[in-house]
VOMIVO-811855 format. One line per field, with one value per residue (C-alpha): residue number from 0; x, y, z. Coordinates in steps of 0.1 Angstrom, whole numbers, plus 5000, padded with zeros to 4 digits. Each point is the difference from the previous one (the first is absolute). Last residue first. Layout:
num: c(NUM / ...);
xx: c(X / ...);
yy: c(Y / ...);
zz: c(Z / ...);
END
This chain:
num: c(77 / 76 / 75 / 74 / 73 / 72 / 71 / 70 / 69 / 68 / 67 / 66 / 65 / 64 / 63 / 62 / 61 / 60 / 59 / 58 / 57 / 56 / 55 / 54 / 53 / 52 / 51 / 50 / 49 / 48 / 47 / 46 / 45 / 44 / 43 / 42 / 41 / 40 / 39 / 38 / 37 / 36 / 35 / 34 / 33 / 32 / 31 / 30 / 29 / 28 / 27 / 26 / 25 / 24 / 23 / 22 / 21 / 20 / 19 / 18 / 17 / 16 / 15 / 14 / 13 / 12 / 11 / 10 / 9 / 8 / 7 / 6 / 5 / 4 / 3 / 2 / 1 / 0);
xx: c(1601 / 5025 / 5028 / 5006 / 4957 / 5002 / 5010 / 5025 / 5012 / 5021 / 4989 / 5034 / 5013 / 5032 / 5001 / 5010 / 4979 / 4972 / 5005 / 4989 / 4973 / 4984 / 5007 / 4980 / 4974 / 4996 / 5006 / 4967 / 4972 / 4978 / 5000 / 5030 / 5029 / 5036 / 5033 / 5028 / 5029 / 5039 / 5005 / 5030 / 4986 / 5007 / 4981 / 4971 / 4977 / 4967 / 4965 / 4964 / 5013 / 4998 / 4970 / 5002 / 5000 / 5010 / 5025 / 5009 / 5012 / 5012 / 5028 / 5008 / 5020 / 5019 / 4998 / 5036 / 5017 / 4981 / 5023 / 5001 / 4971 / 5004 / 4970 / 4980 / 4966 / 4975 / 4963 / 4978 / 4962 / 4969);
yy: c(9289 / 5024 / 4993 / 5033 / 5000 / 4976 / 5025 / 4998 / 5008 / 4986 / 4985 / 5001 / 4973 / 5001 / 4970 / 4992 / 4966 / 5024 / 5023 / 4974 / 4990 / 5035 / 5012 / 4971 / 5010 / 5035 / 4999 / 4975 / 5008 / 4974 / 4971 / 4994 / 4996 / 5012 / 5009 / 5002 / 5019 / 4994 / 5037 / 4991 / 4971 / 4968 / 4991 / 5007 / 4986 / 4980 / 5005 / 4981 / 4969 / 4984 / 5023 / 5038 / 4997 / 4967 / 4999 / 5035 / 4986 / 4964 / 5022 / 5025 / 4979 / 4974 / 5029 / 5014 / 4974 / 5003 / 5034 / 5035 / 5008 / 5043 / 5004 / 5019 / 4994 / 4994 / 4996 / 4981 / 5003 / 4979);
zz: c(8122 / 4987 / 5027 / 5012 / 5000 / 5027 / 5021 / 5029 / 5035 / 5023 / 5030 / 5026 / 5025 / 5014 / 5019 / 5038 / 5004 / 5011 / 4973 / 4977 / 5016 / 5006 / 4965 / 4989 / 5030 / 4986 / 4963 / 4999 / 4977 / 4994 / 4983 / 4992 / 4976 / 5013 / 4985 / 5025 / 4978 / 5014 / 4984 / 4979 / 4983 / 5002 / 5033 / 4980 / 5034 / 4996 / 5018 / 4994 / 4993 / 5036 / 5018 / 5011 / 5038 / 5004 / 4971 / 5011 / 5032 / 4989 / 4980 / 5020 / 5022 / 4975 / 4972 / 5005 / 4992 / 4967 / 4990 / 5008 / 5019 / 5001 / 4985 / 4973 / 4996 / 4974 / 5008 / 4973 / 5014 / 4990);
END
């Protein structure tokens, strides 16, 4: 399993109505979700294999900035 983080420019739910059904289909419902709250508009993804390329690919698509960000699970003492 793979947990990708991304930063986005997707501001808000409005936003969702085209990317939405697209990484639904490509990803599968419950498998993606959006911090719209936080500063960095995160895209946090669960799959099965790795897949920076076709998110980013969506995203940008629709006109997105899409970046992976980096990060450890040893910042969070797991």
């Amino acid at each position: 399993m793979y947990i990708t983080i991304f930063k986005t420019s997707v501001v808000d739910k409005n936003a969702l109505f085209g990317i939405g059904p697209e990484l639904d289909a490509y990803l599968s419902v419950g498998n993606w979700s959006f911090a719209f709250e936080d500063t960095d508009k995160i895209l946090r993804v669960v799959s099965a294999s790795p897949c920076t390329q076709q998110v980013k690919h969506i995203l940008e698509n629709y006109g997105f900035f899409c970046e992976e960000l980096p990060y450890s699970l040893d910042e969070f003492k797991v």
